[in-house]
C-alpha positions in Angstrom: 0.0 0.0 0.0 2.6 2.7 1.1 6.5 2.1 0.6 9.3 4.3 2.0 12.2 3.4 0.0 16.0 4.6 1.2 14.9 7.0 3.1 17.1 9.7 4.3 16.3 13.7 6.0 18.2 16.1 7.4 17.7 18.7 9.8 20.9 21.4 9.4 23.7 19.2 9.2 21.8 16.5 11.4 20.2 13.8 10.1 17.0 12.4 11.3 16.8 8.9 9.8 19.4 7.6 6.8 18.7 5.1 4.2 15.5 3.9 6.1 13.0 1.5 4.5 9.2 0.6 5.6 6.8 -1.6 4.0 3.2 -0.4 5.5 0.5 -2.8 4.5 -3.5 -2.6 4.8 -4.6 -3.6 8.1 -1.5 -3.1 9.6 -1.4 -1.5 12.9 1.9 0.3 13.7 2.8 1.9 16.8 6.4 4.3 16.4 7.9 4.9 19.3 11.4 6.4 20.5 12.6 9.3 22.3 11.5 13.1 22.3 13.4 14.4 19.1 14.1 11.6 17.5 12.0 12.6 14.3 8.4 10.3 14.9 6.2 13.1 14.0 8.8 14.4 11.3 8.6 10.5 9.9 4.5 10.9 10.1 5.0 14.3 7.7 7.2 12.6 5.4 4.6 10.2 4.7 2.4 12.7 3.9 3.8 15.0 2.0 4.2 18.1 4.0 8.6 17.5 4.4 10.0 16.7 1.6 12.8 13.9 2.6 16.3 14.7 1.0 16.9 10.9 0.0 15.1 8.0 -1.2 11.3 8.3 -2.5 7.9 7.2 -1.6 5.6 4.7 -3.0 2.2 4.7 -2.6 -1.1 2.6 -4.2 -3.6 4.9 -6.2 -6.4 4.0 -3.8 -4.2 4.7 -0.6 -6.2 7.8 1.2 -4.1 9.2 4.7 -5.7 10.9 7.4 -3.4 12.4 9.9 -4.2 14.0 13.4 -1.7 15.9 14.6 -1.1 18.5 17.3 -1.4 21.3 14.4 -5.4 20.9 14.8 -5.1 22.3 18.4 -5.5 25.7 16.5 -8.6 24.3 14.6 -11.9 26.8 14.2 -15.1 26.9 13.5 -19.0 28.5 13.7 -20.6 25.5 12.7 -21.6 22.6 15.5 -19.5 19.9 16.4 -21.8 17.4 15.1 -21.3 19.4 11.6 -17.9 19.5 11.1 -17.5 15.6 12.3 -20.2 15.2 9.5 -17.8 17.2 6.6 -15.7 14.0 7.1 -19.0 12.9 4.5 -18.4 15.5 1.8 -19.9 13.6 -1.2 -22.8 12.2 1.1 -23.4 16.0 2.3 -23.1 17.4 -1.1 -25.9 15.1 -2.4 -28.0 15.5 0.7 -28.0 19.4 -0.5 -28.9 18.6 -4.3 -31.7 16.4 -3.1 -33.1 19.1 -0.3 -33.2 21.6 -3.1 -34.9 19.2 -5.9 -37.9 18.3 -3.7 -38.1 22.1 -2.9 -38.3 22.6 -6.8 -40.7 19.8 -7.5 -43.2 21.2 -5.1 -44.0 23.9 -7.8 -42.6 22.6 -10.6 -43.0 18.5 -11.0 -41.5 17.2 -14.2 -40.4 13.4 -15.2 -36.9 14.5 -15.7 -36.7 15.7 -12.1 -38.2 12.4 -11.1 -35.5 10.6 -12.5 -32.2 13.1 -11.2 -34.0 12.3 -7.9 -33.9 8.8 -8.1 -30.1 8.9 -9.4 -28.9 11.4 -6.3 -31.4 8.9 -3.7 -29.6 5.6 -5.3 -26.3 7.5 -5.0 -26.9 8.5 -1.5 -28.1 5.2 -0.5 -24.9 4.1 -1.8 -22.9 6.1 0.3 -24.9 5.1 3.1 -26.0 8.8 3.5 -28.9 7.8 5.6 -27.1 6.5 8.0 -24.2 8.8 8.7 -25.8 11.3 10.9 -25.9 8.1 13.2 -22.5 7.0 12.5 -21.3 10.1 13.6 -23.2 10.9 17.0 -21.8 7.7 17.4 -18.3 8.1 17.3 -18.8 11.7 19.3 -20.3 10.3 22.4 -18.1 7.4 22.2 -15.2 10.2 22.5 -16.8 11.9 25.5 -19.5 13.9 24.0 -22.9 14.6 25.0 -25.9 14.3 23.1 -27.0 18.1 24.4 -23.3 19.1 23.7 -23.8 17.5 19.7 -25.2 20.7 18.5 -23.0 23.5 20.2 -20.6 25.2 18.0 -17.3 23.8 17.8 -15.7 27.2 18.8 -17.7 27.0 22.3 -15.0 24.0 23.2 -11.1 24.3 24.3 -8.4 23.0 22.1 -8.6 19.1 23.5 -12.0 19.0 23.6 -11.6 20.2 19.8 -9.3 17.5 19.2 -11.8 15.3 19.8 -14.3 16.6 17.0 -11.2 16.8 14.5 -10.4 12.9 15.9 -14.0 12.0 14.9 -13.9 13.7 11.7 -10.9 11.4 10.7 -12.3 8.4 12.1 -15.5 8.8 9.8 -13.8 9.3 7.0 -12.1 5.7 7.7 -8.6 6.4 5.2 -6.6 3.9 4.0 -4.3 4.7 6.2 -4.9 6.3 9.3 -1.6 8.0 11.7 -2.7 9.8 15.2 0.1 11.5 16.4 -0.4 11.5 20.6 -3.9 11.0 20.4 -4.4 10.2 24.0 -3.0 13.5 25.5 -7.1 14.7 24.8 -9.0 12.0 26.1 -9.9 10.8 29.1 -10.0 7.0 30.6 -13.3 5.9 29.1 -12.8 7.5 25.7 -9.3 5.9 25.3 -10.6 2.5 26.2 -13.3 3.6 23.5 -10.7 4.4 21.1 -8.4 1.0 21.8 -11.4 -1.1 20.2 -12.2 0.9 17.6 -8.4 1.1 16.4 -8.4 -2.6 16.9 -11.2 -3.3 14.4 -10.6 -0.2 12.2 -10.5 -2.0 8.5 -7.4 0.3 7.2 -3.9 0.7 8.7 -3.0 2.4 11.5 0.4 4.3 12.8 0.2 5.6 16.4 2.4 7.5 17.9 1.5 7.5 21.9 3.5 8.0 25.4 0.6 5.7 26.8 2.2 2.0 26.8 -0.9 0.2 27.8 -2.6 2.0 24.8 -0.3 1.6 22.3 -0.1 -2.5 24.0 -3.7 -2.9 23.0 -4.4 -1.8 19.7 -1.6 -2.2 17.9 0.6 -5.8 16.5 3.7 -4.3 14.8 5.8 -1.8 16.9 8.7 0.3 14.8 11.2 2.0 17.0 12.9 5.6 15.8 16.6 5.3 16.9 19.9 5.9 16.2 19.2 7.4 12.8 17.2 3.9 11.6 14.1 2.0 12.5 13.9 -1.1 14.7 10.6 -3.2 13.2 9.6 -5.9 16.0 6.3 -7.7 15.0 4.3 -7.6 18.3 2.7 -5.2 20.4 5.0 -3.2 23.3 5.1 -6.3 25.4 6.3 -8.1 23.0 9.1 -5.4 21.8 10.2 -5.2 25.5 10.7 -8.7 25.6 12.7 -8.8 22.4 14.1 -5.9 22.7 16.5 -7.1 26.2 16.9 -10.2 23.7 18.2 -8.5 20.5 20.1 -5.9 22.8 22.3 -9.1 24.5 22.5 -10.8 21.0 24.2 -7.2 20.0 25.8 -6.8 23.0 28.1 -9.8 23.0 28.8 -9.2 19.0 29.9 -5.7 20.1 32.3 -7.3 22.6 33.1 -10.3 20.6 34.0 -7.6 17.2 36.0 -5.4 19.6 38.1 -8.0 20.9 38.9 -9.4 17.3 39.8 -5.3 16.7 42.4 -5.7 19.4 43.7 -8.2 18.4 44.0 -7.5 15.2 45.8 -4.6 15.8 48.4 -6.0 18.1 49.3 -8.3 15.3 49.7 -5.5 12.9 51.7 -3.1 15.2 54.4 -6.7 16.7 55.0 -7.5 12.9 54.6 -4.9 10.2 58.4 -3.9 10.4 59.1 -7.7 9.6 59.0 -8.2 5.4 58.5 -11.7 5.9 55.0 -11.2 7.7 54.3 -8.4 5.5 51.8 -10.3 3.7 49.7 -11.4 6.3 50.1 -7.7 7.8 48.4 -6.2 4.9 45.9 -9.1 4.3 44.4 -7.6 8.2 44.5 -4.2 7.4 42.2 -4.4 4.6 40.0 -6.7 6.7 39.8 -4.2 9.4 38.5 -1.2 6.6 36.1 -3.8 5.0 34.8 -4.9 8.4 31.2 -3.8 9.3 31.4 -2.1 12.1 28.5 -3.4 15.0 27.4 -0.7 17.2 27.5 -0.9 20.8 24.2 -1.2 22.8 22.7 2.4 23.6 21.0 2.3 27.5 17.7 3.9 27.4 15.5 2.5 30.1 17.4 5.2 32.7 17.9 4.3 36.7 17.0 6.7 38.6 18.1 7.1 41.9 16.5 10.3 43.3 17.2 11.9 47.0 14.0 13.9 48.1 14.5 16.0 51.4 11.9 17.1 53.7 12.4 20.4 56.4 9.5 19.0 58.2 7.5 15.8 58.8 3.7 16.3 58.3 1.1 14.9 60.7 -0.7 11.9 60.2 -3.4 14.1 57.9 -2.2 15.8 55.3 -5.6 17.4 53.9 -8.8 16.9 54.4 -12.3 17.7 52.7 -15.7 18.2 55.0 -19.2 18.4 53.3 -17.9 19.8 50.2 -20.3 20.8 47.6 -19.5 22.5 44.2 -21.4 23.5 41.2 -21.2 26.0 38.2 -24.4 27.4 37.2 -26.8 24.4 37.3 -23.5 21.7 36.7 -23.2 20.3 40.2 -19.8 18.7 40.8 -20.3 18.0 44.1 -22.4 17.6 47.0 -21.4 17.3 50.1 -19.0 15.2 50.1 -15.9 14.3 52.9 -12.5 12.9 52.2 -9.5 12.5 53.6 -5.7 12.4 52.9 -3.4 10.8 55.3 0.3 10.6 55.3 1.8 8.2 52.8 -1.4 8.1 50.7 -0.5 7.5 47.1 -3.5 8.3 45.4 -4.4 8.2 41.6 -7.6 10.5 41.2 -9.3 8.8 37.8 -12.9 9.3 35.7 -14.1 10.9 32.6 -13.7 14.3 32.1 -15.9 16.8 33.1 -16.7 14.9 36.5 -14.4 17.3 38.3 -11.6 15.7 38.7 -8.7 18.7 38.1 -11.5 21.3 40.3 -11.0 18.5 43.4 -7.7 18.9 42.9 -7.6 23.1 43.0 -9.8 22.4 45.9 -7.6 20.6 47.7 -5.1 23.8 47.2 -6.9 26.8 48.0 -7.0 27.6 44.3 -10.9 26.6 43.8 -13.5 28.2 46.2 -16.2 25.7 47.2 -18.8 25.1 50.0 -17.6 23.1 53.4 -14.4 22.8 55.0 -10.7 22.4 53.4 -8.5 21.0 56.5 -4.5 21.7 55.4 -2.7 19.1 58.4 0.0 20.2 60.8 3.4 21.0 58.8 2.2 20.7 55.7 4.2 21.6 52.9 2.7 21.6 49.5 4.0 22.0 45.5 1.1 21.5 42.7 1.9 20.6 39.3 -0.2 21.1 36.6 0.2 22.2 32.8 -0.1 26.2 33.3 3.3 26.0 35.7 5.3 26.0 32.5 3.8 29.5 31.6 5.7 30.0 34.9 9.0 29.1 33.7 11.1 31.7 32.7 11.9 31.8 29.1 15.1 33.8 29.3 16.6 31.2 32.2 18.6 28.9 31.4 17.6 25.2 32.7 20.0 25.3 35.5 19.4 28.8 36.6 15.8 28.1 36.5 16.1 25.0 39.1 18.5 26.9 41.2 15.8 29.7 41.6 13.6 27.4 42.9 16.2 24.5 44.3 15.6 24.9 48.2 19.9 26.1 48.4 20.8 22.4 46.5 24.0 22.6 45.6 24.9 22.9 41.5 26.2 19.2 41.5 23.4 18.5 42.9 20.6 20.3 40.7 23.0 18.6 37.8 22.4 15.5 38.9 18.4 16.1 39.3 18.8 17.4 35.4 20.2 13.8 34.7 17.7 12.0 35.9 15.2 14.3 33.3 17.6 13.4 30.5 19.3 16.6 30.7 22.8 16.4 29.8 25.9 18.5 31.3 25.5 20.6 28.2 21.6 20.2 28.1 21.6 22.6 31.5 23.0 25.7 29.4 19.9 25.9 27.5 17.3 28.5 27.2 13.9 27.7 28.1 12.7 29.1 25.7 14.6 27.2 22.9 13.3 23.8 24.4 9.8 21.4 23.2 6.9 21.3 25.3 8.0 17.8 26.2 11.6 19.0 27.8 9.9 22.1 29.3 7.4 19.5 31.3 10.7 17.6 32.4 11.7 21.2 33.7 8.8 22.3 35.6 8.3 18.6 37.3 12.1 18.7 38.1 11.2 21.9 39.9 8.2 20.4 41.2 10.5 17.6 42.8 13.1 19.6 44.1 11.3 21.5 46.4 11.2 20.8 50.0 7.3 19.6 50.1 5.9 16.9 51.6 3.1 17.0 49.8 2.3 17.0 45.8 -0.7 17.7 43.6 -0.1 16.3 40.0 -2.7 17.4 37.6 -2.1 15.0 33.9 2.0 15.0 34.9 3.1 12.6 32.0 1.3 14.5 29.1 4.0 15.5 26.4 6.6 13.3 27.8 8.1 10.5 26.0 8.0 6.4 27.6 12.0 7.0 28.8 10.9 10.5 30.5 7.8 8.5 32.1 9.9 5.6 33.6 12.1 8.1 35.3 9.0 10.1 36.6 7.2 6.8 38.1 11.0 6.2 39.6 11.2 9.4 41.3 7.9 8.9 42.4 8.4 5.3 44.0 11.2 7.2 46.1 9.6 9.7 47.2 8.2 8.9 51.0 6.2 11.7 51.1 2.0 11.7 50.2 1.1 12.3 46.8 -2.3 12.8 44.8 -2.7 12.7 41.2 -4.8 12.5 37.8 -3.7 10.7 35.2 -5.1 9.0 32.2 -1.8 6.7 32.1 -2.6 3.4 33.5 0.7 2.4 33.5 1.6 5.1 35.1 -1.1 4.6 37.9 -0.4 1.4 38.2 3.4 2.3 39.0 2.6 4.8 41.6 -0.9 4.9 43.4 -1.8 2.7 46.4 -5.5 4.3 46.7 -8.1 5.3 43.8 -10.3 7.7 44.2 -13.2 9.0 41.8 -16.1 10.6 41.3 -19.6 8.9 41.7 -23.0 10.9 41.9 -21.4 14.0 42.9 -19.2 12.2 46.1 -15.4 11.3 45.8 -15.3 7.7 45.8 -12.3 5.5 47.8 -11.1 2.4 46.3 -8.5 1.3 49.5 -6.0 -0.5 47.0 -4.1 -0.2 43.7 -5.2 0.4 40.1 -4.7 -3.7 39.0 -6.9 -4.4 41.8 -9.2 -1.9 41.5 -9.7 -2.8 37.7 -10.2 -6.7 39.2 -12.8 -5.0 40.9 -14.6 -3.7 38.2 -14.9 -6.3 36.1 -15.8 -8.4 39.5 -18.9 -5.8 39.7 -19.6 -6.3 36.0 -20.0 -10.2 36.4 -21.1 -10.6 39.8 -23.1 -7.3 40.2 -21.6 -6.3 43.1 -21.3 -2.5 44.0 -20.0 -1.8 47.3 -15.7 -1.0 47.4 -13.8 -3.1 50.0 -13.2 -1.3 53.4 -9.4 0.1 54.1 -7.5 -2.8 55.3 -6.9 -0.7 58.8 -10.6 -0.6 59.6 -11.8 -3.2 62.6 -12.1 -6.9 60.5 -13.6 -8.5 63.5 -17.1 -5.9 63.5 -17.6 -6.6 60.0 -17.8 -10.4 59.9 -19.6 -12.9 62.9 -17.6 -16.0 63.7 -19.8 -19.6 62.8 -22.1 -21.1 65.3 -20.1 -23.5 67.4 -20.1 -27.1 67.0 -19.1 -30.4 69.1 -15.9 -31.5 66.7 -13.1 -30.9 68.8 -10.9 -29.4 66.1 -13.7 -26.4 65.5 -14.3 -26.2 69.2 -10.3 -25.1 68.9 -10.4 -22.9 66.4 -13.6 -20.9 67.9 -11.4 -20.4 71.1 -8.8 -19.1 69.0 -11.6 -16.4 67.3 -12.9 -15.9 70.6 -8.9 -14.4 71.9 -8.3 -12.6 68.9 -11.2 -11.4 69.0 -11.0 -9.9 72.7 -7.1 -8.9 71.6 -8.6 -6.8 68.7 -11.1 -5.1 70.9 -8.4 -3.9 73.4 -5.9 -3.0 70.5 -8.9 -0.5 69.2 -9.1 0.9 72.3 -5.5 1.5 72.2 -5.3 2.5 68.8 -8.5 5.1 69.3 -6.2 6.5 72.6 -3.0 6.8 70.8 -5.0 8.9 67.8 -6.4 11.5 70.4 -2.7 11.7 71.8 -1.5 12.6 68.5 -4.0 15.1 68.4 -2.8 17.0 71.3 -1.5 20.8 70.2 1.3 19.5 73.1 2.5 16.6 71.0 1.8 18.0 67.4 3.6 20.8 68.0 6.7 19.2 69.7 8.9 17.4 67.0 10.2 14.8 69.7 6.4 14.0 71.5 5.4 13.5 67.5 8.1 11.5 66.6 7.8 9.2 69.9 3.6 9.4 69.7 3.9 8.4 65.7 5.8 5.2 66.3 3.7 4.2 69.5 0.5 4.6 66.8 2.2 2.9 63.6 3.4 -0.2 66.1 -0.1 -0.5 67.5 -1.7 0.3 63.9 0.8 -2.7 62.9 -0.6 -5.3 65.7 -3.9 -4.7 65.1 -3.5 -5.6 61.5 -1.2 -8.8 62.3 -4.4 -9.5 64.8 -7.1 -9.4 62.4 -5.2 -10.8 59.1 -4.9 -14.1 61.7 -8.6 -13.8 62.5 -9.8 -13.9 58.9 -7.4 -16.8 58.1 -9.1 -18.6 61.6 -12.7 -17.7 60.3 -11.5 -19.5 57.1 -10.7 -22.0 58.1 -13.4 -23.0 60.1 -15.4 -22.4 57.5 -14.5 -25.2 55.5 
């Protein structure tokens, strides 16, 4: 269908790719990945047309039709509704819907046989085209992208640039081209609409090339994955998985050639240097020199999947809550995001807040801040120290800094080796941190602004979308820095990878009320589909809450074994009570202005809590595994 033959571009004296070659049949779906600035979206505007490459040529069949998304559309206009210009994606269909609406006009005052018969040749046209169905079609694909049926009719220019995206997205999709490339389609949707989006790429009839950040996305809907690197392309015929897999296999394969090559090199060269002043081994001399210039040189292995080993410092430790929400209720006109509702962050939450859009996710968040006004109480805990990330804080940065001015600005009196070293962990080289803002992508300027984020001194972060615009290396160090860091943490995300790496709670947003799911995202997803099978609705209880008041021990019975095990229940049971009490004591303690506000009372009243917080657990854990057993 599409053929890139030889091909080679150049950007200054750089070049991009050189003598690369890619066979794209129909039905295949492609996913390109590699590195920020390797060339993927240059390589997507090669194919169509817009860069000219400076070596090699294109192929492609007569009937081979590309649609392209790409962040260019951002930009995109219009007066007419959204349900409109996802319709123009139909412009024959349209065209003929016109011609007949005018005919029938006509023959209402002027009914001839020759109008009967254009009539019939624009219906059976239009049938053709499957005209009477594509209103349908295309509600179809807008609501399956997040739209409402009351938002179908509401000029495009009414929506931001993402929700935009969406439209332009559905546009494409209904005109179904040959081949179809979506350059970082997922940085507009939200959870529901990218799971939407995975099937329909999955079934799409044409070919597909995606380029996406989002692993789990680009895992599920695609079966070829071609990798930009190193000037060349890397084809691996399996999803992300699979390339990950082969990858670590092709990379020791190359690996011990590297080394094998290398040695042969040395050696080599010691024989030439010990005898090429001896005639009689002059022969043999020469015979490796030329076999050293004719020998193909193998390339040593090129790390990309970055360690990160990153040192977070705290002035202050927090108390056990870190924020808290009390009957909050929020609305906008007659949207009502909330009503109220209560919930509660406490120290070492990890907590991934997740849902469609528009159910108020990023305003909980701003909330949670300050930055959002909203009915009810918003509880800051004792030595709290907050930093909030979200997408505006790179208008923050300055854009006549340089990157390592700019961390030292906001560095909490790091050292430079030591804001150098942060930079490496973002993929910031020595000379990287001599660069203007203002010369760098929106990807490196997100590294930036969450390096500053990270550096700070707080013990507490609010992430609002933090891996949009960076690349898969730039999101494994982020979900490492994360993992290190011991403070409490809340953020949205529609990565679920990424969530999956760094969240030990889910919450979301049910009927106006912020939901708790005590556990991670893998389990949490369990738990859905549990719901969807079983019908179950209610989320399991917090491991810490009392296990022994939610469940009653058996009736007894005369086998002597079961008469053991119930006088087992029976003393952990009574243990459990008194650790409650104990527990419920050592809370208030905490909560004395005395102890909170004397570092070495906290410290000591902390441990007594987490040790008795850690019994009770140990307690009731044994309990369930009793009441099991005596159950069967």
């Amino acid at each position: 269908m599409l053929t890139l033959n030889n091909i080679s571009y150049f950007i200054g004296g750089r070049a991009l790719y050189r003598n690369i070659t890619m066979q794209i049949k129909p039905k295949d779906k492609i996913g390109l990945i590699g590195a920020n600035g390797t060339g993927k979206s240059t390589l997507l505007k090669v194919i169509t047309g817009e860069y000219s490459a400076d070596e090699g040529n294109i192929q492609k069949s007569k009937d081979c039709t590309i649609g392209f998304l790409n962040q260019d559309l951002l930009s995109f206009q219009s007066d007419e509704s959204i349900l409109a210009v996802a319709m123009e994606a139909f412009e024959e269909a349209t065209k003929i819907q016109i011609q007949m609406d005018q005919l029938i006009h006509k023959m209402e005052t002027d009914y001839t046989d020759d109008m009967i018969e254009k009539l019939s040749a624009l219906q059976e046209r239009f049938q053709a085209l499957e005209g009477y169905t594509i209103q349908s079609k295309a509600e179809k694909i807008l609501e399956g992208l997040g739209f409402s049926t009351n938002d179908l009719n509401k000029p495009l220019k009414n929506f931001s640039g993402g929700w935009r995206m969406r439209v332009m997205l559905a546009k494409m999709l209904l005109a179904k081209p040959a081949l179809l490339m979506l350059d970082e389609p997922t940085n507009h949707l939200d959870l529901p609409s990218i799971q939407w989006l995975e099937n329909y790429l999955r079934d799409y009839e044409g070919a597909v090339i995606v380029v996406s950040h989002d692993r789990e996305f680009i895992d599920n809907c695609v079966k070829t994955i071609v990798e930009v690197a190193q000037q060349t392309l890397n084809i691996y015929a399996g999803n992300y998985s699979f390339y990950l897999e082969e990858k670590e296999l092709r990379s020791e394969i190359q690996k011990a050639s590297f080394e094998n090559q290398q040695a042969k090199i040395k050696q080599t060269e010691r024989f030439i240097e010990r005898f090429k002043a001896k005639a009689s081994k002059s022969t043999q001399v020469q015979s490796r020199v030329k076999a050293l210039d004719r020998m193909d040189m193998i390339e040593d292995v090129v790390e990309d999947n970055q360690t990160v080993n990153f040192r977070f410092t705290f002035k202050t430790q927090p108390g056990r809550v870190i924020n808290e929400l009390k009957n909050i209720s929020k609305s906008y006109g007659d949207l009502h995001i909330l009503k109220n509702t209560d919930a509660k962050i406490e120290r070492g939450d990890k907590i991934a807040l997740i849902g469609a859009n528009g159910k108020g996710k990023s305003t909980v968040l701003r909330i949670l801040t300050g930055g959002e006004s909203a009915e009810g109480e918003v509880a800051l805990g004792h030595n709290v120290i907050s930093s909030f990330y979200a997408q505006h804080q790179l208008e923050s940065l300055n854009i006549n800094n340089e990157i390592l001015e700019e961390l030292k600005q906001h560095g909490s009196n790091r050292t430079e080796t030591e804001l150098r070293n942060v930079l490496g962990c973002f993929l910031f080289s020595s000379d990287d941190a001599f660069k203007k803002i203002k010369v760098l992508s929106g990807g490196e300027k997100s590294r930036v602004a969450l390096a500053k984020t990270l550096i700070s001194d707080a013990n507490y972060l609010l992430l609002d979308e933090p891996t949009n615009h960076l690349d898969m290396v730039s999101v494994n160090i982020l979900i490492q820095a994360l993992q290190q860091y011991e403070g409490t943490l809340i953020v949205i995300s529609h990565d679920r990878h990424f969530v999956s790496k760094v969240a030990n709670k889910i919450w979301y947003i049910e009927d106006q009320e912020i939901k708790v799911y005590p556990g991670t995202y893998d389990e949490y997803k369990y738990w859905i589909e549990n719901i969807k099978t079983t019908g179950a609705t209610a989320a399991p209880k917090e491991k810490k809450e009392p296990v022994a008041e939610k469940k009653k021990a058996p009736a007894p019975a005369a086998d002597p074994e079961i008469k053991k095990i119930q006088q087992q229940i029976s003393r952990l049971e009574e243990q459990i009570t008194a650790l409650e009490k104990k527990k419920t004591a050592a809370e208030e303690h905490l909560a004395k202005p005395e102890v909170y506000g004397n570092p070495d009372q906290l410290a000591k009243a902390s441990m007594e809590f987490d040790k008795v917080d850690k019994e009770l657990l140990q307690l009731q854990t044994e309990w369930e595994m009793c009441v099991e057993k005596l159950e069967q």
